[in-house]
N, C-alpha and C positions, 0 to 999 in steps of 0.2 A: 331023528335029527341027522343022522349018518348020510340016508340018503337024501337029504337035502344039502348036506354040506359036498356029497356027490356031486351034485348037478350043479352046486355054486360052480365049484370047481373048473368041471368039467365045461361050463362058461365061459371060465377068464380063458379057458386055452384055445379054445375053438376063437375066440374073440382074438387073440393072438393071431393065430390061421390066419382068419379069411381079413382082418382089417388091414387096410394098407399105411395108415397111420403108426408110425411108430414107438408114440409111446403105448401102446398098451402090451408090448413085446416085453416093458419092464416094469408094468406096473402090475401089482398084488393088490393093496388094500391100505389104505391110512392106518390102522390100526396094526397091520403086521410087517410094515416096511419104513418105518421111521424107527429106528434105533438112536434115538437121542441118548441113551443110558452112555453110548461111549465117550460123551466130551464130560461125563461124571465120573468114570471108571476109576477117577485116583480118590476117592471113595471108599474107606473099607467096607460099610454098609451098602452099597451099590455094587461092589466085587461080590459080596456075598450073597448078593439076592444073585447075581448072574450065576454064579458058582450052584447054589441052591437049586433054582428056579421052582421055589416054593414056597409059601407061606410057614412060619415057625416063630415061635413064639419072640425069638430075638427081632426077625425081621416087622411083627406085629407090632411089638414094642416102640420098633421109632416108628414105624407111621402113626401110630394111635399120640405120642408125643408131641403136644404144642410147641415146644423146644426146637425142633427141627424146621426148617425152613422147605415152603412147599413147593419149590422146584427139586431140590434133593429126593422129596418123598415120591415125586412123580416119576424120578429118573429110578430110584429105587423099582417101583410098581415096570417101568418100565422093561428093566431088567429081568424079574420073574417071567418076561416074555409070555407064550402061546403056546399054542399046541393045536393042531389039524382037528384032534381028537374034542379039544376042550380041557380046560382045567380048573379045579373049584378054589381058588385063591379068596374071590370076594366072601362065598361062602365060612369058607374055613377060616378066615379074619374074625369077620362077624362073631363065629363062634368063640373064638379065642378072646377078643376084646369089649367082648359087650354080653355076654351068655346069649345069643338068640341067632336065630333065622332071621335073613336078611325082608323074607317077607313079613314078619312080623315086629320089625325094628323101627322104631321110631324117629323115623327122617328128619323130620319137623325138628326135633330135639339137637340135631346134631351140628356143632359149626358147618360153615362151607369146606375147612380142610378135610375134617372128618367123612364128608360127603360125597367132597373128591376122589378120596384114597377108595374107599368101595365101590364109586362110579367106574375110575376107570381098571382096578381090578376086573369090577364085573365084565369091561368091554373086552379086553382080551384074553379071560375065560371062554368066551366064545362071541367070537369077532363076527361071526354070523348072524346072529341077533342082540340090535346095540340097541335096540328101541328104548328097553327099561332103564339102560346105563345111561343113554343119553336122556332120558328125561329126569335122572339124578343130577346126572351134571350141570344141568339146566336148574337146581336148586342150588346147586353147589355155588355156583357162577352168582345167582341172584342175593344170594348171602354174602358173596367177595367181588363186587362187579368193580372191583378197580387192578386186579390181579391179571397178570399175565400171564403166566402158567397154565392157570384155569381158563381162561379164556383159550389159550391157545391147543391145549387138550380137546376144550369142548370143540373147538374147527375141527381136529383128527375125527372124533364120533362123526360130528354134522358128515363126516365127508364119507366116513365110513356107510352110514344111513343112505348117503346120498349115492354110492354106490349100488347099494341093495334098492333104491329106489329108481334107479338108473337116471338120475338127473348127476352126469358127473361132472359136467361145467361149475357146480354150486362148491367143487371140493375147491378151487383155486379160487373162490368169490368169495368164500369163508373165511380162508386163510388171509385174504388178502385184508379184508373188513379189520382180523386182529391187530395185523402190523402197522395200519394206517389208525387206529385209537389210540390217542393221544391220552385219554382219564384213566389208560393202564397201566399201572407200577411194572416196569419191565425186571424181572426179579432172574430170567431163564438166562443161562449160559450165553453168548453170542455162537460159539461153538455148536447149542444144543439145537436152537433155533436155525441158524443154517440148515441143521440136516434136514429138520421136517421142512423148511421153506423148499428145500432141495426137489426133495419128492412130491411136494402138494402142486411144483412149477408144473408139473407132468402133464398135467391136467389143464393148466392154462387156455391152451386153444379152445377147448370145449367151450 
């Protein structure tokens, strides 16, 4: 996995180099360059997952919580951030909230919130392979298809994929699809939203 995340890498910089287009000078990844967690930061639960940037049973606690509203829980997830290397957040949830491995857990069973929160854990555990995250979220979404959150989450994967699939035109076509549906409960920060519109623009001309 190391030396595949190698040669990701080693990709976006040479793509940097030789492109004369300038945004790919500032672009990384949907998944590692929307920092929406800051327009939640006044947050004590979102301070902490940043502060943290781990899974623990406090932080486990409110996302497994119907009580919580699921733009919070996402800015939260979004907070525990990434890592180069990878990080077992999705995993170590699962185990904490439900006793089991995430391959052996019962999807079908679970709300769309529920489905959410270890989708996109799993995506920025390792933002390099979103294939299995994003075909959660894509339950997760079909169980809350009037949510905006979720919806707008699932465009960051799609675009992430769409990255690794090199169709990157599809990341600004995603994004844009969310903001223009009208049967979405707009639930996210305007603040939060800005930021990912901000960097999904990047992409536009493609």
């Amino acid at each position: 996995m190391c030396i595949k995340k190698y040669i990701f890498s080693l990709f976006i910089i040479v793509a940097m180099f030789f492109s004369m287009n300038p945004i790919t000078a500032f672009a990384d990844s949907p998944v590692t360059s929307t920092d929406f967690y800051k327009a939640y930061i006044d947050i004590d639960m979102v301070k902490t997952a940043k502060e943290k940037g781990v899974i623990d049973e406090e932080i486990a606690n409110y996302l497994y919580s119907s009580k919580n509203p699921i733009d919070v829980k996402a800015a939260v997830i979004n907070a525990l951030g990434w890592k180069f290397e990878g990080k077992n957040n999705a995993e170590n949830y699962v185990k904490l909230m439900y006793s089991s491995d995430i391959d052996k857990l019962d999807i079908d069973s679970l709300s769309g919130d529920e489905i959410f929160c270890i989708s996109y854990m799993m995506a920025l555990d390792d933002y390099f392979h979103v294939d299995k995250a994003l075909l959660l979220m894509e339950k997760a979404y079909e169980k809350n298809n009037t949510n905006f959150t979720i919806a707008l989450i699932q465009s960051i994967l799609k675009g992430q994929a769409s990255i690794e699939n090199g169709n990157w035109g599809l990341i600004w076509v995603n994004t844009k699809n969310v903001l223009n549906d009208k049967t979405l409960v707009k639930d996210m920060k305007q603040e939060a939203i800005d930021s990912i519109v901000e960097y999904m623009k990047l992409y536009k001309e493609y």
